[in-house]
VOTOR-427462 format. One record per residue (C-alpha): x, y, z; residue number from 1. Coordinates in steps of 0.1 Angstrom, whole numbers, plus 2048, in hexadecimal, padded with zeros to 3 digits. Layout:
residues N
+------+-------+-----+-----+
| east | north |  up |   k |
+------+-------+-----+-----+
|    X |     Y |   Z | NUM |
...
+------+-------+-----+-----+
This chain:
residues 236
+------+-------+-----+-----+
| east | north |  up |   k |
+------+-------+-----+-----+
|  F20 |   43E | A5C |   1 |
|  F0B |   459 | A6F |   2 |
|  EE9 |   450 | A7F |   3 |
|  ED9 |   471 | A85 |   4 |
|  EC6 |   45F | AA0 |   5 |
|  EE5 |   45D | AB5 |   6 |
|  EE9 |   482 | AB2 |   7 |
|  F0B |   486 | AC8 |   8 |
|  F15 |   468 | AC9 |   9 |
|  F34 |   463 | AB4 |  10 |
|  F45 |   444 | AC3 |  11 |
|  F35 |   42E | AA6 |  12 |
|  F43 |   444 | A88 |  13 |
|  F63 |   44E | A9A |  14 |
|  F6A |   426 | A9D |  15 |
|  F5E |   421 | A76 |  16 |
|  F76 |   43A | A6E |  17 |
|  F92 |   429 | A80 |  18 |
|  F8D |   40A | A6C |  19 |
|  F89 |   414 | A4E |  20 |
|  FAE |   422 | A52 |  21 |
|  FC0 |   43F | A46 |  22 |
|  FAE |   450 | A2A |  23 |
|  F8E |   44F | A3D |  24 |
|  F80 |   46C | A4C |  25 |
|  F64 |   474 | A65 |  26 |
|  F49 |   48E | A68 |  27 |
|  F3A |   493 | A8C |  28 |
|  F1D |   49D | AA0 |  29 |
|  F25 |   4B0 | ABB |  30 |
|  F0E |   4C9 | AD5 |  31 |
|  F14 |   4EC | AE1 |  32 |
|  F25 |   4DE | B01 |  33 |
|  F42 |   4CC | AF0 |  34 |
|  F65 |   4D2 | AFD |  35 |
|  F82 |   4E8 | AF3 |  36 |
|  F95 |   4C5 | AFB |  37 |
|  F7A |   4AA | AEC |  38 |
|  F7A |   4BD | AC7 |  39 |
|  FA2 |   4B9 | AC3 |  40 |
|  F9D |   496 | AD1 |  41 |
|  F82 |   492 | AB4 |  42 |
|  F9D |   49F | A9C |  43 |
|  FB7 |   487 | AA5 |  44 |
|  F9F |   468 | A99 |  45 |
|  F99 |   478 | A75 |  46 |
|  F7C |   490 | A7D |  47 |
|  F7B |   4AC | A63 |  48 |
|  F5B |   4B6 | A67 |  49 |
|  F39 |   4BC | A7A |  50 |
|  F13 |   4B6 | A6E |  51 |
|  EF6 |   4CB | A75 |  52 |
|  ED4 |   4BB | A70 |  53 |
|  EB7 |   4D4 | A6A |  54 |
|  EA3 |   4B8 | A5D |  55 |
|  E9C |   49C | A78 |  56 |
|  E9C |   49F | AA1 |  57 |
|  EB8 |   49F | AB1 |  58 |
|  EBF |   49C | AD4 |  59 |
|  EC1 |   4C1 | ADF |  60 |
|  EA0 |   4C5 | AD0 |  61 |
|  E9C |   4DF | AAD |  62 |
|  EBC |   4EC | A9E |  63 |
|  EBD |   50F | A9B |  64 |
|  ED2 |   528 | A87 |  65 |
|  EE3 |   531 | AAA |  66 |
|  EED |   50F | AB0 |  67 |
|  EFE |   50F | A90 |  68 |
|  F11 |   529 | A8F |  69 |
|  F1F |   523 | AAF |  70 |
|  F26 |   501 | AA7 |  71 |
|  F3C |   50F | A87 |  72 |
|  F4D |   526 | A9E |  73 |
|  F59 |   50B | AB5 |  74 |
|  F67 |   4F3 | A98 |  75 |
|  F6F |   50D | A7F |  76 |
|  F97 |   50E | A95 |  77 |
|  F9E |   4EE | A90 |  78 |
|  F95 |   4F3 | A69 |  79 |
|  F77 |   4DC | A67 |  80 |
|  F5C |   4DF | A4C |  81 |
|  F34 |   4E4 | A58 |  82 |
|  F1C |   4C6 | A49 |  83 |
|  EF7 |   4CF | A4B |  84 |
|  ED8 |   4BE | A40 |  85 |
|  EBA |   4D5 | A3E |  86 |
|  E9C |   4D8 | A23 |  87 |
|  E9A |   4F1 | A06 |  88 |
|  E85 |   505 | A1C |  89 |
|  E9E |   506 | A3A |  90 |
|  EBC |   510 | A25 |  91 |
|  EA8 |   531 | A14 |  92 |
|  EA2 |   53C | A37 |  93 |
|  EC8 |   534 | A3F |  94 |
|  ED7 |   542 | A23 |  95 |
|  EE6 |   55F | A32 |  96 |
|  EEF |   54E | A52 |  97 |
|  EFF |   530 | A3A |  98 |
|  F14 |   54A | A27 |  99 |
|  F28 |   55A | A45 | 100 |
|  F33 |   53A | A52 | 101 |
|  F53 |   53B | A5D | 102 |
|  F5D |   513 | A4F | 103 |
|  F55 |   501 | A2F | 104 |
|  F32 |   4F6 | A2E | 105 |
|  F21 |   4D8 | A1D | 106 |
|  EFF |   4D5 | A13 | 107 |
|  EF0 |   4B5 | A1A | 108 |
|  EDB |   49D | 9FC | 109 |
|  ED3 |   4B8 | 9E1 | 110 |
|  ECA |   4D1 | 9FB | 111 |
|  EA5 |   4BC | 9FE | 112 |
|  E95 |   4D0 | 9DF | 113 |
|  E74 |   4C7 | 9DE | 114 |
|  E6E |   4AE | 9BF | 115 |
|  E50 |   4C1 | 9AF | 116 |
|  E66 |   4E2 | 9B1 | 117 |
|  E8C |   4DB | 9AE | 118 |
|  EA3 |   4EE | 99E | 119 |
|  E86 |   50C | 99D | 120 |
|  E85 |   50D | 9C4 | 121 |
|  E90 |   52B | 9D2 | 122 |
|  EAD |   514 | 9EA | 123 |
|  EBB |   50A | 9C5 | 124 |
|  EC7 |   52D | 9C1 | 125 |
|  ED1 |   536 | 9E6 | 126 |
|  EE8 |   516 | 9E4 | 127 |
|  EF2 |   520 | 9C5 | 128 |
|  EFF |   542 | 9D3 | 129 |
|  F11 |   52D | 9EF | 130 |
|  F21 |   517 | 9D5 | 131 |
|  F28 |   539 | 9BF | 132 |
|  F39 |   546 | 9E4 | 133 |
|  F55 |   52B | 9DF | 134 |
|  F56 |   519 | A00 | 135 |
|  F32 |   504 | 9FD | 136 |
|  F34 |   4E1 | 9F0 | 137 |
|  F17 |   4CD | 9E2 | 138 |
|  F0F |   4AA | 9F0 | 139 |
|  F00 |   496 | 9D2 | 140 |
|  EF0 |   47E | 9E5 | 141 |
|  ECC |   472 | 9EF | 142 |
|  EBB |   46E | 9CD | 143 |
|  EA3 |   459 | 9DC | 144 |
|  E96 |   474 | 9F6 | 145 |
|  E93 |   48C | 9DE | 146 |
|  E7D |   47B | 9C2 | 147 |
|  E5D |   47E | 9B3 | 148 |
|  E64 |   467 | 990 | 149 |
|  E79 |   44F | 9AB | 150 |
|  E92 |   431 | 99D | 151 |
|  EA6 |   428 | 984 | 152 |
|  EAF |   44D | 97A | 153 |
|  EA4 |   468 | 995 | 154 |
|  E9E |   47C | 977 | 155 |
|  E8D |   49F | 98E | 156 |
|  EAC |   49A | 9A7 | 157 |
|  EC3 |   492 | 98C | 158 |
|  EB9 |   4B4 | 97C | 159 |
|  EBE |   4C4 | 99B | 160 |
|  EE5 |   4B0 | 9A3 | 161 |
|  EEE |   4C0 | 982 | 162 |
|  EE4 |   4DF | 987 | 163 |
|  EFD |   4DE | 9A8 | 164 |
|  F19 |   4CA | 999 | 165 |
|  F1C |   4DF | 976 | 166 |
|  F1D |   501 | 98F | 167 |
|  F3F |   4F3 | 9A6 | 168 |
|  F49 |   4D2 | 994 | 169 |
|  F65 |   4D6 | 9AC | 170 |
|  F51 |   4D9 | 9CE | 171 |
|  F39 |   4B6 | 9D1 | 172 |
|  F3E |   49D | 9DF | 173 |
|  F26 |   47E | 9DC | 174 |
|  F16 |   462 | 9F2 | 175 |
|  F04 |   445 | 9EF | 176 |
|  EF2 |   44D | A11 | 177 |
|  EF1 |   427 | A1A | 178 |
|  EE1 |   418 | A28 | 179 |
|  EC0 |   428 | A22 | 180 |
|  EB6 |   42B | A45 | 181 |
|  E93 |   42B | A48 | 182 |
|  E89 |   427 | A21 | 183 |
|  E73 |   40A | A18 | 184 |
|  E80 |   3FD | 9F9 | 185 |
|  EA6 |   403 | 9FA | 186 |
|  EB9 |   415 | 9D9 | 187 |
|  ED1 |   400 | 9C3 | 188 |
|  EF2 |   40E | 9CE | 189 |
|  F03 |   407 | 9AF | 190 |
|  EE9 |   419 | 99F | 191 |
|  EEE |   438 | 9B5 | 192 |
|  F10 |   43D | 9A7 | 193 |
|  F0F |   437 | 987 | 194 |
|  EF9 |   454 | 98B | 195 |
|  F15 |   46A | 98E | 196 |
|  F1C |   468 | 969 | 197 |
|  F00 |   476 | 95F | 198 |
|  F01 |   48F | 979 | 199 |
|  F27 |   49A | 973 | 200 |
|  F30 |   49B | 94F | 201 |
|  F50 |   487 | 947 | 202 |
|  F70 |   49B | 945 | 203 |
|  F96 |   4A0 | 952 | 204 |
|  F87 |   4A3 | 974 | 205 |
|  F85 |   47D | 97B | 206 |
|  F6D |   463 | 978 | 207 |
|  F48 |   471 | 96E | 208 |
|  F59 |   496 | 975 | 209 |
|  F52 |   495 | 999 | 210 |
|  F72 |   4A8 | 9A0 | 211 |
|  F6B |   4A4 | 9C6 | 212 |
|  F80 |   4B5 | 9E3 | 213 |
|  F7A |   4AE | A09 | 214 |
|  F66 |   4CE | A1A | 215 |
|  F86 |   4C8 | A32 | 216 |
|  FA2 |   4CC | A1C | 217 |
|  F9C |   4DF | 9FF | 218 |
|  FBD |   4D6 | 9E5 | 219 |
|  FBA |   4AD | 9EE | 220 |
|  FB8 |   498 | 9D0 | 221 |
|  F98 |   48A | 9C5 | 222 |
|  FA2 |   462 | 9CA | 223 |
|  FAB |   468 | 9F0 | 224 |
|  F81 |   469 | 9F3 | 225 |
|  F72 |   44B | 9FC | 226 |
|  F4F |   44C | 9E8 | 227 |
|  F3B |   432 | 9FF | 228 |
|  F1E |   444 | A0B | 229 |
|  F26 |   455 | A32 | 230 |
|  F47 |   448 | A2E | 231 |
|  F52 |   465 | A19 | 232 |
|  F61 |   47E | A28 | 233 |
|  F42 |   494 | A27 | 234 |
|  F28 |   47E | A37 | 235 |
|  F08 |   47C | A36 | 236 |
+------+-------+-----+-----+
């Protein structure tokens, strides 16, 4: 589990990581100044991937376009994926920056679509585009921030998790986002996944059709993914 709070701190989910054991995975916060030597280091403890928060303050202060691509430059060597969370409004202005990346990207909780626009908000068809690019996944996660009808069936974010899911069934990955940080009346977990089968038709795939693949390594099989919130291997 991230804190976004803790910004480059990774002690916490680099530890988490080691307990879980083998199949676990970590994604990282690191700054401009990491080390040629501290990123391999980061590798050897099951980091696959950074996150870059557009949405909340971080340490360094805003996050800029700059500061991510820089960032993808330094991990994109060690074959690492790029996390970010950022609003609707965010990823239309980075489209173009998002697209020449040079590592997989992942787009955090439903890209933040705002719930009285959704799937007719000019960031559903710029991630769209990045999905259509073949090296974007989809994070179905964060119903709950991303609401306007709200609990049992996220019906506007549900609409806009389909959309996603039925344009790369192959690329999403999915997260309970527990444990709610900051939300008043917490989500029924259980609830949040069964969500997936309505959001990923049933087929060959697996169960719900969420035929998931890690950001980090493209041909793994689906089971390897641990789907327990920030503990998959795309965290949030």
């Amino acid at each position: 589990m991230r804190v976004s709070a803790r910004s480059a701190v990774n002690r916490p989910t680099l530890g988490g990581v080691a307990q879980f054991g083998p199949s676990a995975r970590a994604v990282v916060v690191v700054d401009r100044d990491v080390t040629d030597a501290e990123l391999p280091t980061m590798a050897g403890r099951d980091a696959v991937g950074i996150r870059v928060n557009f949405g909340t303050p971080q340490s360094w202060g805003p996050t800029t376009a700059e500061r991510l691509e820089t960032m993808a430059r330094k991990v994109a060597p060690l074959g690492w994926h790029v996390q970010i969370y950022a609003t609707g409004d965010t990823i239309v202005e980075l489209e173009l920056v998002l697209s020449r990346l040079p590592t997989p990207l992942v787009i955090d909780h439903l890209a933040r679509l705002p719930p009285d626009q959704g799937v007719n908000h000019p960031a559903s068809a710029a991630v769209r585009r990045l999905l259509d690019g073949g090296r974007t996944w989809m994070k179905l996660s964060g119903a709950y921030l991303n609401t306007a009808s709200g609990p049992p069936a996220y019906a506007d974010a549900t609409a806009v998790a389909k959309s996603f899911a039925a344009a790369a069934p192959e690329r999403v990955v999915w997260g309970s986002d527990w444990p709610h940080r900051g939300e008043k009346h917490l989500p029924d977990d259980a609830r949040l996944l069964d969500l997936l089968a309505e959001r990923c038709p049933s087929d060959a795939g697996g169960s719900a059709g969420l035929r998931a693949r890690s950001p980090a390594e493209p041909g793994a099989d689906p089971r390897t993914l641990r789907r327990a919130g920030h503990r998959s291997r795309a965290q949030g």
